[in-house]
C-alpha positions in Angstrom: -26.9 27.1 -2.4 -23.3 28.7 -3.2 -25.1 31.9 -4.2 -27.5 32.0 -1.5 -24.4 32.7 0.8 -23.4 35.7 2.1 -20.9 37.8 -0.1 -18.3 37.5 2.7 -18.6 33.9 3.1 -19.0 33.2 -0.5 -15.8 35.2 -0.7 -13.8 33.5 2.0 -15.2 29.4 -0.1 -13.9 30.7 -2.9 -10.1 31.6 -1.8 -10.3 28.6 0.5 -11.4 26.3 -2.4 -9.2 27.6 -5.0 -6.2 26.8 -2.7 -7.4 23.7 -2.9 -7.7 23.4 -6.6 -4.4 24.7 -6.8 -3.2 22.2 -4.6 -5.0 19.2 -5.8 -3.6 20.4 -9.5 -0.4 19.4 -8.1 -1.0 16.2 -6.8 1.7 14.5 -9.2 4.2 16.1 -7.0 2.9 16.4 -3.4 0.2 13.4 -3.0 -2.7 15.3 -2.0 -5.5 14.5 -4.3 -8.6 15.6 -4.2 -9.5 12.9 -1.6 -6.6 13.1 0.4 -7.3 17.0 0.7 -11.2 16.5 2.0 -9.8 13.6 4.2 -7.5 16.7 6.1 -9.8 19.0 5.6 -13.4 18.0 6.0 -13.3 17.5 10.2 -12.3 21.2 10.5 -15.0 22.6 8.3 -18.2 21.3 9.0 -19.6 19.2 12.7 -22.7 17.9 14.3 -24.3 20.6 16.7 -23.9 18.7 20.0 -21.8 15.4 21.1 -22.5 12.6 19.5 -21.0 9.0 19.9 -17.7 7.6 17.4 -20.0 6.1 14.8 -22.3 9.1 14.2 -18.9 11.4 14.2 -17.4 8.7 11.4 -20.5 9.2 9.6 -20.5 12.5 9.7 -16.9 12.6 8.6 -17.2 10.9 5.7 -20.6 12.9 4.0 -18.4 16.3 4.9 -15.3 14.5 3.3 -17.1 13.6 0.2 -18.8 17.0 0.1 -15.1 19.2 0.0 -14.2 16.1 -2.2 -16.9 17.1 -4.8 -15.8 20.6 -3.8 -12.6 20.7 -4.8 -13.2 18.7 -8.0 -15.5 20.8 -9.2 -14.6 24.4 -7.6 -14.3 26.1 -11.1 -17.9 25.4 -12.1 -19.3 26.0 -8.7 -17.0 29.4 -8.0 -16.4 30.4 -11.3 -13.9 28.9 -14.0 -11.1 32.3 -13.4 -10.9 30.6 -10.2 -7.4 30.1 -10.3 -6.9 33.9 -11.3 -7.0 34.3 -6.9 -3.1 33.6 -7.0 
């Protein structure tokens, strides 16, 4: 799916994600693991379309949370191992 974006937005995932990497590489010294990072990050990135009541949201939530989660884990074979070559 990655590749099927277009190159600005594949572009923009790839900074975004690599901060996070970078980040999450550090977690011995600020906290912010992989899963603390998605918890912060994943209600910014992604939402349901229209208004929805406090257990769909929660729902939703979580499968975004787990998604940046896997994201982040995993952003040097999904956006290219030189991945931290962006700092």
């Amino acid at each position: 799916l990655v590749n099927q974006l277009p190159e600005a937005n594949l572009i923009l995932l790839r900074h975004l994600f690599g901060v996070l990497h970078h980040i999450e590489q550090n977690s011995g010294v600020n906290q912010m693991n992989a899963f603390n990072l998605a918890l912060c990050i994943a209600p910014n990135m992604l939402w349901l379309p229209s208004p929805t009541g406090p257990e769909e949201e929660s729902q939703s939530t979580k499968k975004v949370a787990l998604l940046v989660q896997f994201l982040i884990e995993n952003s040097g074979e999904i956006f290219g191992g030189d991945i931290a070559s962006l700092f």
